[in-house]
C-alpha positions as CSV (number, residue, x, y, z in Angstrom):
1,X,-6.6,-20.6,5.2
2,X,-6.1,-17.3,4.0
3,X,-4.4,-14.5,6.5
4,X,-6.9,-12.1,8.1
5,X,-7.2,-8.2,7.1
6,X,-7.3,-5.7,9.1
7,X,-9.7,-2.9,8.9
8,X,-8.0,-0.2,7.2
9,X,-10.2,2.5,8.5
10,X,-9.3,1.4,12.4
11,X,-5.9,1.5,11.0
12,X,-5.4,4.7,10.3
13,X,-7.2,5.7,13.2
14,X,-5.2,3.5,16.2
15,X,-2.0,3.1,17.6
16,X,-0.9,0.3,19.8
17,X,0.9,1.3,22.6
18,X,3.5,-0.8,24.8
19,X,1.4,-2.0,27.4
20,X,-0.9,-3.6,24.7
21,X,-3.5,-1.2,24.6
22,X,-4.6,1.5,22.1
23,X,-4.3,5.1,21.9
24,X,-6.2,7.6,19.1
25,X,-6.6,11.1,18.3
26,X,-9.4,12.8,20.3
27,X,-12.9,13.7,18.7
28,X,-14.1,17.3,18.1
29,X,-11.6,18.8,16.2
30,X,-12.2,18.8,13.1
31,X,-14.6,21.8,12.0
32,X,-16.5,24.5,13.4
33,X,-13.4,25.6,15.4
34,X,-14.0,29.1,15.8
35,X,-16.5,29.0,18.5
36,X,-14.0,26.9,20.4
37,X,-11.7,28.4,22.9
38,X,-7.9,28.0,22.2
39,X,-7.2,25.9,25.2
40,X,-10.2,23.6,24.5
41,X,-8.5,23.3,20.8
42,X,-5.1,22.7,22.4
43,X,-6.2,20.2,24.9
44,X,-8.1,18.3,21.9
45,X,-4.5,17.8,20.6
46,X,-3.4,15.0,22.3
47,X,-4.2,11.7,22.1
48,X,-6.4,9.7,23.9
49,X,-6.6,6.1,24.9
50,X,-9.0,3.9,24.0
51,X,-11.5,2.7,27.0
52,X,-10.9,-0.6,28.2
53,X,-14.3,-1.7,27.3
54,X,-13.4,-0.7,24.0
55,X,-10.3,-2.7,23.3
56,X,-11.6,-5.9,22.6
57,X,-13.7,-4.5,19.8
58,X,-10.2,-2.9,18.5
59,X,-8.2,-5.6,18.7
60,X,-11.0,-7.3,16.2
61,X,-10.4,-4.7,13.3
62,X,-6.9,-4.9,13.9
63,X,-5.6,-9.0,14.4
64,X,-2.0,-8.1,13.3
65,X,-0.9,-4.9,15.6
């Protein structure tokens, strides 16, 4: 049987972290940033983790991380 692939897109998008969960970057920052306050823009920053309801469908796009 072949080996599974995982979604590339998800790929690029998620990071597992060490307590076997995932982390991503936040939403909202890509354009129309200059009616956005600077500490809304620098709170969007850092990354978020993924909601535990949301794992499960995660850990399908990616078998291997």
């Amino acid at each position: 049987m072949p080996k599974m692939k995982s979604n590339r897109g998800a790929a690029k998008r998620f990071a597992r972290t060490a307590g076997g969960g995932f982390k991503c970057a936040q939403a909202f920052r890509s354009h129309i940033l200059t009616k956005k306050s600077t500490k809304r823009k620098r709170h969007l920053r850092s990354m978020n983790q993924v909601d535990e309801a949301d794992v499960g469908a995660v850990r399908k796009l990616l078998p291997y991380s």
